[in-house]
BALOBA-1460 file (C-alpha; in Angstrom, 3 decimals):
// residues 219
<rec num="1" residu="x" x="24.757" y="-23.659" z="52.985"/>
<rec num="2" residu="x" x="26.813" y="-23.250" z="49.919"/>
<rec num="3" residu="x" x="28.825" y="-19.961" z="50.176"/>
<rec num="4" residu="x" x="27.945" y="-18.507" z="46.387"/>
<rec num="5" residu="x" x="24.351" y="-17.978" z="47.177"/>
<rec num="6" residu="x" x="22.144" y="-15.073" z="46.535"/>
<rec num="7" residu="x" x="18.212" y="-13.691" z="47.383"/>
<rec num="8" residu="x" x="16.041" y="-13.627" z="44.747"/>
<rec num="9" residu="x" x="11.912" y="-13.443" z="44.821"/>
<rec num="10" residu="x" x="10.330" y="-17.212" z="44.373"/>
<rec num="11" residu="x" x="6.774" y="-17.155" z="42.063"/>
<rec num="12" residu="x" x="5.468" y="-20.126" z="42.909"/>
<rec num="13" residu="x" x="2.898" y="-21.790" z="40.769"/>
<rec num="14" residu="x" x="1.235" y="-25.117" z="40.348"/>
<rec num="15" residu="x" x="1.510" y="-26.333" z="37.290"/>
<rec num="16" residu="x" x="4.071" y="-24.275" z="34.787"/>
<rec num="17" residu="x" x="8.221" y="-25.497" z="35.061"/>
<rec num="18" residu="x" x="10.572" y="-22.789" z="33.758"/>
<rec num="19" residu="x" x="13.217" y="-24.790" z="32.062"/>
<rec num="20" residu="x" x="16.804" y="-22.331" z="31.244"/>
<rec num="21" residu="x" x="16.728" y="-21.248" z="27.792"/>
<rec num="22" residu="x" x="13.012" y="-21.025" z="27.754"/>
<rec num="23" residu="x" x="10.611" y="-18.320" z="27.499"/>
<rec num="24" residu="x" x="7.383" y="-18.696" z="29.863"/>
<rec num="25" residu="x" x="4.533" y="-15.406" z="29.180"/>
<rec num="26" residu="x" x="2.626" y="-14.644" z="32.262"/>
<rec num="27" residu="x" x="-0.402" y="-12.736" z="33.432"/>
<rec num="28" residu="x" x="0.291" y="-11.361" z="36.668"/>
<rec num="29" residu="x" x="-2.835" y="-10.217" z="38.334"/>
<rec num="30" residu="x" x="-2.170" y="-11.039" z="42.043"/>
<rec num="31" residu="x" x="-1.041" y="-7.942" z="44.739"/>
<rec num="32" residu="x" x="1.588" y="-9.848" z="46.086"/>
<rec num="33" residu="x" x="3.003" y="-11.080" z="42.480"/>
<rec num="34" residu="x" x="2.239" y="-7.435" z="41.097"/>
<rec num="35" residu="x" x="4.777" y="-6.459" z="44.492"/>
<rec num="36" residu="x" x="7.311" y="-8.632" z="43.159"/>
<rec num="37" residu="x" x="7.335" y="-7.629" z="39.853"/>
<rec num="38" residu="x" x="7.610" y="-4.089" z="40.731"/>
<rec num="39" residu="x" x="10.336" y="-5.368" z="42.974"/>
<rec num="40" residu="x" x="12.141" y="-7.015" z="40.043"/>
<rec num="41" residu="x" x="11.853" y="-4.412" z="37.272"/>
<rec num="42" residu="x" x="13.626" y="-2.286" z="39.988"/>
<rec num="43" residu="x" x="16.394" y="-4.003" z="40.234"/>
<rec num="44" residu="x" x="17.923" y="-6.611" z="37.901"/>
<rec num="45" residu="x" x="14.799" y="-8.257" z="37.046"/>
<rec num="46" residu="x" x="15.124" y="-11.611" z="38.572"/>
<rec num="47" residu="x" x="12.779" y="-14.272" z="39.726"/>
<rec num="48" residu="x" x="13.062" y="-17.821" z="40.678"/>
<rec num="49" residu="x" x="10.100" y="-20.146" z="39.665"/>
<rec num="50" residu="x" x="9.410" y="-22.924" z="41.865"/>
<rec num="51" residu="x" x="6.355" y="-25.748" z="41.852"/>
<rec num="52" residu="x" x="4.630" y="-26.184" z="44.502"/>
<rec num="53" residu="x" x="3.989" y="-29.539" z="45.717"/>
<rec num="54" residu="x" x="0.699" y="-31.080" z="45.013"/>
<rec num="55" residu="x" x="-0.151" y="-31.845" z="48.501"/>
<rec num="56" residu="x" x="0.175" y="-28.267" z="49.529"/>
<rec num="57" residu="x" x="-1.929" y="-26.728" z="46.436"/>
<rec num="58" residu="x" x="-4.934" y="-25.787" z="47.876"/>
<rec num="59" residu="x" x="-2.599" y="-23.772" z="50.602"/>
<rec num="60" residu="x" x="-1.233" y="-21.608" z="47.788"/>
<rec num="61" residu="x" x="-3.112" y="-18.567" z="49.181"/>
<rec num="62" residu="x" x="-0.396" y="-18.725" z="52.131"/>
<rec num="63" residu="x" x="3.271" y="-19.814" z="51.836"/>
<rec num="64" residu="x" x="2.231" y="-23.189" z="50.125"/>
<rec num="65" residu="x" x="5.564" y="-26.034" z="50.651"/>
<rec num="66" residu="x" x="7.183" y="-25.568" z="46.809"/>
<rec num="67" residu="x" x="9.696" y="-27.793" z="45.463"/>
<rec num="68" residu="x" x="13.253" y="-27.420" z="46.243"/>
<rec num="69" residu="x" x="14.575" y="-27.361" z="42.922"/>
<rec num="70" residu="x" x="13.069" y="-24.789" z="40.565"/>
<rec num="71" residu="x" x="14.406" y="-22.177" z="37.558"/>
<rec num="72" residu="x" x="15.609" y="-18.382" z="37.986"/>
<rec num="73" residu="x" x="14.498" y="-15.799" z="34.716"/>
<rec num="74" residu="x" x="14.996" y="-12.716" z="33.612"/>
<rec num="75" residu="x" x="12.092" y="-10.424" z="32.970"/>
<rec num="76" residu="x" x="12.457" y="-9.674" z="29.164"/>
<rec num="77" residu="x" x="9.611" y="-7.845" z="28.386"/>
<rec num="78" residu="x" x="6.701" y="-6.271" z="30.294"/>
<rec num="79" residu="x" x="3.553" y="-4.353" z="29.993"/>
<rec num="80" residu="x" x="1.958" y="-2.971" z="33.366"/>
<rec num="81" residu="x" x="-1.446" y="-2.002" z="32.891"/>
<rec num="82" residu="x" x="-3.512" y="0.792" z="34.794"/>
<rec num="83" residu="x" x="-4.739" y="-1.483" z="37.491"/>
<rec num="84" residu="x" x="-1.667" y="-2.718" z="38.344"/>
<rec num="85" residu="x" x="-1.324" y="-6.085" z="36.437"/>
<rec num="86" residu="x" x="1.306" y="-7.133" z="34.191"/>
<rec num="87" residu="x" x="2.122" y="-8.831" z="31.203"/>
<rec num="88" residu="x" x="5.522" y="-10.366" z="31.350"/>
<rec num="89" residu="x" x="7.523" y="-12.146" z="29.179"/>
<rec num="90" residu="x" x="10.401" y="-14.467" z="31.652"/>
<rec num="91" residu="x" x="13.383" y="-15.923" z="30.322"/>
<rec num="92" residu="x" x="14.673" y="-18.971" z="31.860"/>
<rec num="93" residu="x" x="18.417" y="-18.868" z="32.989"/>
<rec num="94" residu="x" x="19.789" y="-21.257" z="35.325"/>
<rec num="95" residu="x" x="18.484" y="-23.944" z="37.732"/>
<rec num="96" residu="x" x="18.715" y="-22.942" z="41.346"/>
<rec num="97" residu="x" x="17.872" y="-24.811" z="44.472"/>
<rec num="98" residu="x" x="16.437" y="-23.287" z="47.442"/>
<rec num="99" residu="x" x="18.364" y="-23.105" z="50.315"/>
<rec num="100" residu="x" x="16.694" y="-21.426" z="52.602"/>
<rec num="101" residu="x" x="13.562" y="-19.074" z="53.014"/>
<rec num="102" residu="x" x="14.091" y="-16.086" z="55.929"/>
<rec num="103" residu="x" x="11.015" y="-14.610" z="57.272"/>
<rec num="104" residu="x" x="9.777" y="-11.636" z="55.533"/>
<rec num="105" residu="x" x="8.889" y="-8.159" z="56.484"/>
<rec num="106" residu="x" x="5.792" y="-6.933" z="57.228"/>
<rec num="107" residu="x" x="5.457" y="-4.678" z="53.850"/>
<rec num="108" residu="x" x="6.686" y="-7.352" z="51.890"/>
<rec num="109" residu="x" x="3.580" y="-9.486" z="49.859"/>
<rec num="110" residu="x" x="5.880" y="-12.219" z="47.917"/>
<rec num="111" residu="x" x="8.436" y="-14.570" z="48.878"/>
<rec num="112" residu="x" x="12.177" y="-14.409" z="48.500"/>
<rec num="113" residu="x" x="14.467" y="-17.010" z="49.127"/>
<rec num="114" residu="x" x="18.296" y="-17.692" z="49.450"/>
<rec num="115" residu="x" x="19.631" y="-19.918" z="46.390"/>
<rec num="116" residu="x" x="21.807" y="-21.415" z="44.833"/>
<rec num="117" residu="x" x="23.083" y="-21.938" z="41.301"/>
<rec num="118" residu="x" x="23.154" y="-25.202" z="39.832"/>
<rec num="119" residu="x" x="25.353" y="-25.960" z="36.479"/>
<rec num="120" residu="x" x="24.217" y="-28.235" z="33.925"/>
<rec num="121" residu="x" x="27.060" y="-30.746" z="33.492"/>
<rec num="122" residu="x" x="28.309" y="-31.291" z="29.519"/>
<rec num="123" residu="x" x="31.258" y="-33.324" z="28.427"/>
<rec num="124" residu="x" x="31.948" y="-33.529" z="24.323"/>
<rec num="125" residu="x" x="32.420" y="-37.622" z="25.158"/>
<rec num="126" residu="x" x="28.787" y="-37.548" z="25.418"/>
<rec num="127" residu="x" x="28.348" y="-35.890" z="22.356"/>
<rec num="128" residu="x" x="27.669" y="-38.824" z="19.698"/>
<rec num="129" residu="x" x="25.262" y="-40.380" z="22.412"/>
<rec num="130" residu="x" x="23.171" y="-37.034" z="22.760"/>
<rec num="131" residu="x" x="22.982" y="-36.990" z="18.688"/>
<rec num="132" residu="x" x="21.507" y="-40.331" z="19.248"/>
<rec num="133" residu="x" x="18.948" y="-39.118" z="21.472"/>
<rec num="134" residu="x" x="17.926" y="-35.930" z="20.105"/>
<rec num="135" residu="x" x="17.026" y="-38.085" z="17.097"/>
<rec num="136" residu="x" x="15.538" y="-40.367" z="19.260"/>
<rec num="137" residu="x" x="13.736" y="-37.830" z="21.180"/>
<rec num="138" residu="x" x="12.078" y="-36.349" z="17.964"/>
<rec num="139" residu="x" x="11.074" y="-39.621" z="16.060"/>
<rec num="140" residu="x" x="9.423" y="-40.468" z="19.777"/>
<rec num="141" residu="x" x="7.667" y="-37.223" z="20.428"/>
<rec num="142" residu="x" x="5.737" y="-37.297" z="16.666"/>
<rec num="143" residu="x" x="5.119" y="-40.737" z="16.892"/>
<rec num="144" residu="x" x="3.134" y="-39.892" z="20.669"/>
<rec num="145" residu="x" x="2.363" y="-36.718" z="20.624"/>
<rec num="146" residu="x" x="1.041" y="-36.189" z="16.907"/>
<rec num="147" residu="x" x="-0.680" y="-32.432" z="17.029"/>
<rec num="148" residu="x" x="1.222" y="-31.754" z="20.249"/>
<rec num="149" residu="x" x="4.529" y="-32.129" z="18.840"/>
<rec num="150" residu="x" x="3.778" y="-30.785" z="15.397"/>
<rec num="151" residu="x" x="6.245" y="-27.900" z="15.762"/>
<rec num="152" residu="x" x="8.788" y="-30.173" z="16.484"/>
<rec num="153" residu="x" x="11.086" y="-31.449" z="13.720"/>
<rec num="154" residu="x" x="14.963" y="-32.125" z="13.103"/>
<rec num="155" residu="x" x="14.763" y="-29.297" z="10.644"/>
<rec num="156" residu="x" x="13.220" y="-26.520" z="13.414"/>
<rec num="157" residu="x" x="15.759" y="-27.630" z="16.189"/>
<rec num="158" residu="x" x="19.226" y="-29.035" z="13.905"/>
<rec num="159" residu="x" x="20.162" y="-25.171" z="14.903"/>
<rec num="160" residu="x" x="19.948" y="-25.146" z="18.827"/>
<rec num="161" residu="x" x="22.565" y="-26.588" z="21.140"/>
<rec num="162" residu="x" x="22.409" y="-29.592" z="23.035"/>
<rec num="163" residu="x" x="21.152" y="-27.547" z="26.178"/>
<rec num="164" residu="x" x="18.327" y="-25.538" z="25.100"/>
<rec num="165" residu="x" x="16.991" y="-28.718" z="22.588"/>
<rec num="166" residu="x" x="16.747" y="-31.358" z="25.719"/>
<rec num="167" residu="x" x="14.774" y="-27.934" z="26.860"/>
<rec num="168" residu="x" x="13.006" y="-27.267" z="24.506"/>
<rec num="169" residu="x" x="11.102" y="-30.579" z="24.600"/>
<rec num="170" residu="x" x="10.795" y="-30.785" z="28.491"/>
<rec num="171" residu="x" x="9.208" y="-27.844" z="28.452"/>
<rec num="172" residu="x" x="7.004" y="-28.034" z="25.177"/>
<rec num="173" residu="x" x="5.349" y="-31.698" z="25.496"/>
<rec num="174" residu="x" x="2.490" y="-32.518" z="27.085"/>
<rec num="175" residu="x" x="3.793" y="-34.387" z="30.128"/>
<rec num="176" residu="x" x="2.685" y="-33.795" z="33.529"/>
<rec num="177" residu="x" x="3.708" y="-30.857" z="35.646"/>
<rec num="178" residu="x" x="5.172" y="-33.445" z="38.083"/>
<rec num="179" residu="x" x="6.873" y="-35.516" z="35.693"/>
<rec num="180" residu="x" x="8.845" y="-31.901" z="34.285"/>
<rec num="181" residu="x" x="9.801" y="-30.975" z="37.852"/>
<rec num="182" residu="x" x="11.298" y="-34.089" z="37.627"/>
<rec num="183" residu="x" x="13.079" y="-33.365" z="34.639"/>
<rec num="184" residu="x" x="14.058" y="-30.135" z="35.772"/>
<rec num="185" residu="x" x="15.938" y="-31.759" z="38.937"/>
<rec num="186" residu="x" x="18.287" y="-33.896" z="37.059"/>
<rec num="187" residu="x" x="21.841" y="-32.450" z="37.060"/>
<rec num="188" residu="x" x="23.497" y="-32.721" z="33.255"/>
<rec num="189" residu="x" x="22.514" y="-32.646" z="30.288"/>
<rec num="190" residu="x" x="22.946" y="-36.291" z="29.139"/>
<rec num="191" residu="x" x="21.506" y="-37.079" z="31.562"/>
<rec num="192" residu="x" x="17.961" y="-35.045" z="31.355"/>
<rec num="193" residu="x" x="17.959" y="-36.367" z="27.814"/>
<rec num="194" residu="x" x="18.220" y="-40.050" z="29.576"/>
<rec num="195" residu="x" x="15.361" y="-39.025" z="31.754"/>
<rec num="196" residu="x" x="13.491" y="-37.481" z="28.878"/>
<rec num="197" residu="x" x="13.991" y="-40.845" z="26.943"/>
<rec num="198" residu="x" x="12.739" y="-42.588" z="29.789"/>
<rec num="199" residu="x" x="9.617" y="-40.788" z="29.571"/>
<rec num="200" residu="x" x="8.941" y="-41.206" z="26.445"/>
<rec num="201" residu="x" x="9.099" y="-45.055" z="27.501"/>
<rec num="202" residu="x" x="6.582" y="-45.179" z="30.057"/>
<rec num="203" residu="x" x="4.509" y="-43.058" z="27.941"/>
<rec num="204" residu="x" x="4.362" y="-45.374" z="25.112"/>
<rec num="205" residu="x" x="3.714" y="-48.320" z="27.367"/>
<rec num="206" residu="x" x="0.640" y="-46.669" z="28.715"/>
<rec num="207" residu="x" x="-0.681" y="-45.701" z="25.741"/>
<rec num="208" residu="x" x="-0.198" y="-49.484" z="24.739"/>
<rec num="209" residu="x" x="-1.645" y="-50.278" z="27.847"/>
<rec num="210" residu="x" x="-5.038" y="-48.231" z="26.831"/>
<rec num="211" residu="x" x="-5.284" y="-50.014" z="23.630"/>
<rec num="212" residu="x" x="-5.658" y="-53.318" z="25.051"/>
<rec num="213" residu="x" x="-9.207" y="-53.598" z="26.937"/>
<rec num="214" residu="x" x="-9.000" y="-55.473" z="30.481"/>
<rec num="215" residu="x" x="-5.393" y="-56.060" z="30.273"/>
<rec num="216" residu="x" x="-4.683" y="-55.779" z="34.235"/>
<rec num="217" residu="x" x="-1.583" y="-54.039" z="33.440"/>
<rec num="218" residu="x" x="-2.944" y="-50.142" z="34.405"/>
<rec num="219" residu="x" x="-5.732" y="-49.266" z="36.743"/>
Protein backbone atom coordinates (compact mmCIF):
# COMPACT_ATOMS: atom_id res chain seq x y z
CA UNK A 1 0.00 0.00 0.00
CA UNK A 2 1.37 3.33 -0.91
CA UNK A 3 2.53 5.14 2.29
CA UNK A 4 0.73 8.80 1.52
CA UNK A 5 -2.71 7.43 1.88
CA UNK A 6 -5.64 8.74 3.75
CA UNK A 7 -9.60 7.62 4.83
CA UNK A 8 -12.12 9.33 3.27
CA UNK A 9 -16.10 8.27 2.91
CA UNK A 10 -16.76 6.51 -0.75
CA UNK A 11 -20.55 7.58 -2.33
CA UNK A 12 -20.93 5.16 -4.62
CA UNK A 13 -23.33 5.54 -7.46
CA UNK A 14 -24.17 3.94 -10.74
CA UNK A 15 -24.10 6.05 -13.28
CA UNK A 16 -22.56 9.79 -12.43
CA UNK A 17 -18.25 10.08 -12.78
CA UNK A 18 -16.87 13.04 -10.81
CA UNK A 19 -14.13 14.25 -13.02
CA UNK A 20 -11.43 17.01 -10.84
CA UNK A 21 -12.33 20.42 -11.66
CA UNK A 22 -15.94 19.59 -11.99
CA UNK A 23 -18.94 20.42 -10.13
CA UNK A 24 -21.55 17.39 -9.69
CA UNK A 25 -25.19 18.74 -7.61
CA UNK A 26 -26.71 15.97 -5.66
CA UNK A 27 -29.88 15.07 -3.85
CA UNK A 28 -29.03 13.13 -0.96
CA UNK A 29 -32.03 11.42 0.44
CA UNK A 30 -30.60 8.07 1.68
CA UNK A 31 -29.84 7.49 5.84
CA UNK A 32 -26.64 6.16 5.23
CA UNK A 33 -25.57 9.02 2.56
CA UNK A 34 -27.41 11.67 4.88
CA UNK A 35 -24.68 9.90 7.76
CA UNK A 36 -21.94 10.69 5.57
CA UNK A 37 -22.70 13.97 4.77
CA UNK A 38 -23.16 14.92 8.27
CA UNK A 39 -19.88 13.13 8.67
CA UNK A 40 -18.22 15.34 6.03
CA UNK A 41 -19.58 18.81 6.83
CA UNK A 42 -17.97 17.94 10.25
CA UNK A 43 -14.86 17.67 9.27
CA UNK A 44 -13.14 18.85 6.08
CA UNK A 45 -15.86 18.01 3.82
CA UNK A 46 -14.48 15.26 1.77
CA UNK A 47 -15.89 12.45 -0.24
CA UNK A 48 -14.59 10.09 -2.76
CA UNK A 49 -17.02 9.11 -5.65
CA UNK A 50 -16.65 5.79 -7.01
CA UNK A 51 -18.88 3.71 -9.84
CA UNK A 52 -19.99 0.81 -9.11
CA UNK A 53 -19.59 -1.93 -11.45
CA UNK A 54 -22.47 -2.90 -13.56
CA UNK A 55 -22.54 -6.43 -12.58
CA UNK A 56 -22.93 -5.58 -8.96
CA UNK A 57 -25.82 -2.80 -9.48
CA UNK A 58 -28.69 -4.37 -8.36
CA UNK A 59 -26.51 -5.15 -4.96
CA UNK A 60 -26.19 -1.42 -4.34
CA UNK A 61 -28.50 -1.69 -1.29
CA UNK A 62 -25.39 -3.57 0.42
CA UNK A 63 -21.67 -2.86 -0.17
CA UNK A 64 -22.11 -3.22 -4.05
CA UNK A 65 -18.15 -4.11 -5.77
CA UNK A 66 -17.33 -0.21 -7.08
CA UNK A 67 -14.60 0.57 -9.32
CA UNK A 68 -11.17 1.01 -8.14
CA UNK A 69 -10.45 4.20 -9.58
CA UNK A 70 -12.90 6.99 -8.77
CA UNK A 71 -12.75 11.09 -7.86
CA UNK A 72 -12.45 12.78 -4.25
CA UNK A 73 -14.68 16.45 -3.83
CA UNK A 74 -15.13 18.93 -1.68
CA UNK A 75 -18.57 19.77 -0.44
CA UNK A 76 -19.02 23.45 -1.66
CA UNK A 77 -22.32 24.20 -0.87
CA UNK A 78 -25.17 22.55 1.05
CA UNK A 79 -28.70 22.86 2.11
CA UNK A 80 -30.02 20.21 4.77
CA UNK A 81 -33.59 20.17 4.91
CA UNK A 82 -35.94 19.30 7.97
CA UNK A 83 -36.12 15.65 7.22
CA UNK A 84 -32.75 15.16 7.00
CA UNK A 85 -31.90 15.32 3.22
CA UNK A 86 -29.49 17.43 1.54
CA UNK A 87 -28.78 19.41 -1.30
CA UNK A 88 -25.13 19.46 -2.08
CA UNK A 89 -23.13 21.02 -4.42
CA UNK A 90 -19.41 18.60 -4.78
CA UNK A 91 -16.42 19.84 -6.29
CA UNK A 92 -14.19 17.47 -7.95
CA UNK A 93 -10.46 17.53 -6.79
CA UNK A 94 -8.18 14.81 -7.48
CA UNK A 95 -8.39 11.19 -8.74
CA UNK A 96 -7.83 8.64 -6.04
CA UNK A 97 -7.67 4.91 -6.18
CA UNK A 98 -8.94 2.71 -3.58
CA UNK A 99 -6.68 0.86 -1.72
CA UNK A 100 -8.32 -0.75 0.64
CA UNK A 101 -11.82 -0.84 2.43
CA UNK A 102 -11.58 -1.81 6.52
CA UNK A 103 -14.66 -3.08 8.04
CA UNK A 104 -16.85 -0.56 9.55
CA UNK A 105 -18.40 0.00 12.88
CA UNK A 106 -21.54 -0.88 13.88
CA UNK A 107 -22.96 2.94 14.07
CA UNK A 108 -21.44 3.70 10.96
CA UNK A 109 -24.22 3.64 7.70
CA UNK A 110 -21.66 4.63 4.70
CA UNK A 111 -18.49 3.40 3.52
CA UNK A 112 -15.01 4.77 3.97
CA UNK A 113 -12.09 3.64 2.37
CA UNK A 114 -8.21 4.06 2.46
CA UNK A 115 -6.88 5.98 -0.80
CA UNK A 116 -4.68 7.19 -2.57
CA UNK A 117 -3.90 10.28 -4.62
CA UNK A 118 -3.28 10.05 -8.14
CA UNK A 119 -1.53 13.13 -10.17
CA UNK A 120 -2.47 13.96 -13.55
CA UNK A 121 0.79 13.91 -15.53
CA UNK A 122 1.48 17.36 -17.83
CA UNK A 123 4.62 18.13 -19.72
CA UNK A 124 4.67 21.70 -21.86
CA UNK A 125 6.26 19.24 -24.87
CA UNK A 126 2.81 18.11 -25.17
CA UNK A 127 1.49 21.35 -25.35
CA UNK A 128 1.13 22.09 -29.28
CA UNK A 129 -0.36 18.44 -29.57
CA UNK A 130 -3.12 19.14 -26.81
CA UNK A 131 -3.97 22.57 -28.85
CA UNK A 132 -4.47 20.18 -31.62
CA UNK A 133 -6.85 18.18 -29.81
CA UNK A 134 -8.83 20.53 -27.91
CA UNK A 135 -9.65 21.86 -31.38
CA UNK A 136 -10.17 18.59 -32.44
CA UNK A 137 -12.20 17.66 -29.55
CA UNK A 138 -14.66 20.64 -30.12
CA UNK A 139 -15.13 20.49 -34.01
CA UNK A 140 -15.90 16.51 -33.09
CA UNK A 141 -18.27 16.99 -30.22
CA UNK A 142 -20.71 19.65 -32.43
CA UNK A 143 -20.42 17.72 -35.34
CA UNK A 144 -21.91 14.38 -32.99
CA UNK A 145 -23.43 15.67 -30.40
CA UNK A 146 -25.43 18.73 -31.99
CA UNK A 147 -27.97 19.90 -28.95
CA UNK A 148 -25.80 17.97 -26.50
CA UNK A 149 -22.77 19.86 -27.09
CA UNK A 150 -24.38 23.20 -27.77
CA UNK A 151 -22.66 24.86 -24.79
CA UNK A 152 -19.56 23.87 -26.03
CA UNK A 153 -17.50 26.23 -28.20
CA UNK A 154 -13.72 27.45 -28.57
CA UNK A 155 -15.00 30.79 -27.41
CA UNK A 156 -16.71 29.30 -23.86
CA UNK A 157 -13.56 27.10 -23.07
CA UNK A 158 -10.27 29.30 -24.95
CA UNK A 159 -10.16 30.47 -21.03
CA UNK A 160 -9.74 27.09 -19.06
CA UNK A 161 -6.51 25.14 -18.78
CA UNK A 162 -5.62 22.12 -20.42
CA UNK A 163 -6.82 20.06 -17.26
CA UNK A 164 -10.18 21.16 -16.47
CA UNK A 165 -11.09 21.48 -20.62
CA UNK A 166 -10.17 17.55 -21.34
CA UNK A 167 -12.71 17.64 -18.10
CA UNK A 168 -14.94 19.48 -18.95
CA UNK A 169 -15.94 17.39 -21.99
CA UNK A 170 -15.56 13.91 -20.26
CA UNK A 171 -17.80 14.87 -17.97
CA UNK A 172 -20.39 17.00 -20.08
CA UNK A 173 -21.02 14.61 -23.27
CA UNK A 174 -23.30 12.14 -23.55
CA UNK A 175 -21.11 9.04 -23.45
CA UNK A 176 -21.76 6.13 -21.38
CA UNK A 177 -21.16 5.95 -17.67
CA UNK A 178 -18.73 3.07 -18.46
CA UNK A 179 -16.99 4.60 -21.21
CA UNK A 180 -16.21 7.96 -18.56
CA UNK A 181 -14.95 5.61 -15.85
CA UNK A 182 -12.79 4.76 -18.42
CA UNK A 183 -11.75 8.10 -19.07
CA UNK A 184 -11.42 8.87 -15.61
CA UNK A 185 -8.72 5.93 -15.15
CA UNK A 186 -6.25 7.15 -17.61
CA UNK A 187 -3.20 8.74 -15.90
CA UNK A 188 -2.17 12.28 -17.82
CA UNK A 189 -3.61 14.58 -19.37
CA UNK A 190 -2.49 14.00 -23.01
CA UNK A 191 -3.28 11.20 -22.66
CA UNK A 192 -7.20 11.39 -21.50
CA UNK A 193 -7.45 13.79 -24.40
CA UNK A 194 -6.02 10.67 -26.63
CA UNK A 195 -8.65 8.55 -25.05
CA UNK A 196 -11.28 11.21 -25.42
CA UNK A 197 -10.29 11.44 -29.20
CA UNK A 198 -10.60 7.90 -29.43
CA UNK A 199 -14.06 8.10 -28.42
CA UNK A 200 -15.11 10.38 -30.43
CA UNK A 201 -13.85 7.76 -33.17
CA UNK A 202 -15.81 4.88 -32.33
CA UNK A 203 -18.65 7.11 -31.86
CA UNK A 204 -18.68 8.41 -35.28
CA UNK A 205 -18.22 4.98 -36.75
CA UNK A 206 -21.34 3.79 -35.07
CA UNK A 207 -23.32 6.42 -35.92
CA UNK A 208 -22.10 5.66 -39.59
CA UNK A 209 -22.79 2.28 -38.90
CA UNK A 210 -26.69 3.19 -38.11
CA UNK A 211 -27.01 5.03 -41.28
CA UNK A 212 -26.33 2.21 -43.44
CA UNK A 213 -29.35 -0.44 -43.20
CA UNK A 214 -28.12 -4.26 -43.00
CA UNK A 215 -24.56 -3.41 -43.12
CA UNK A 216 -23.32 -6.46 -40.80
CA UNK A 217 -20.91 -4.18 -39.30
CA UNK A 218 -23.00 -3.57 -35.66
CA UNK A 219 -25.51 -5.88 -34.12
Amino acid sequence: MPEDTHTLPIFPLSDVVLFPHIKAPLHIFEPRYRQMVGHALAGDRRIAMVVVRPENVLEMAGDAGVFSVGCAGTIEQFQRYADGRYDIVLHGTQRVRIEAEPTRPDDRLFRSAIVSFLDDSYHTEDAARISAMREQAIANAVELFGDGAAEISQESVDRIDDATFVNVLSAALPFSTLEKQALIEVDGIRERFEALIELFRFARIEMRARRVPNSGAFH
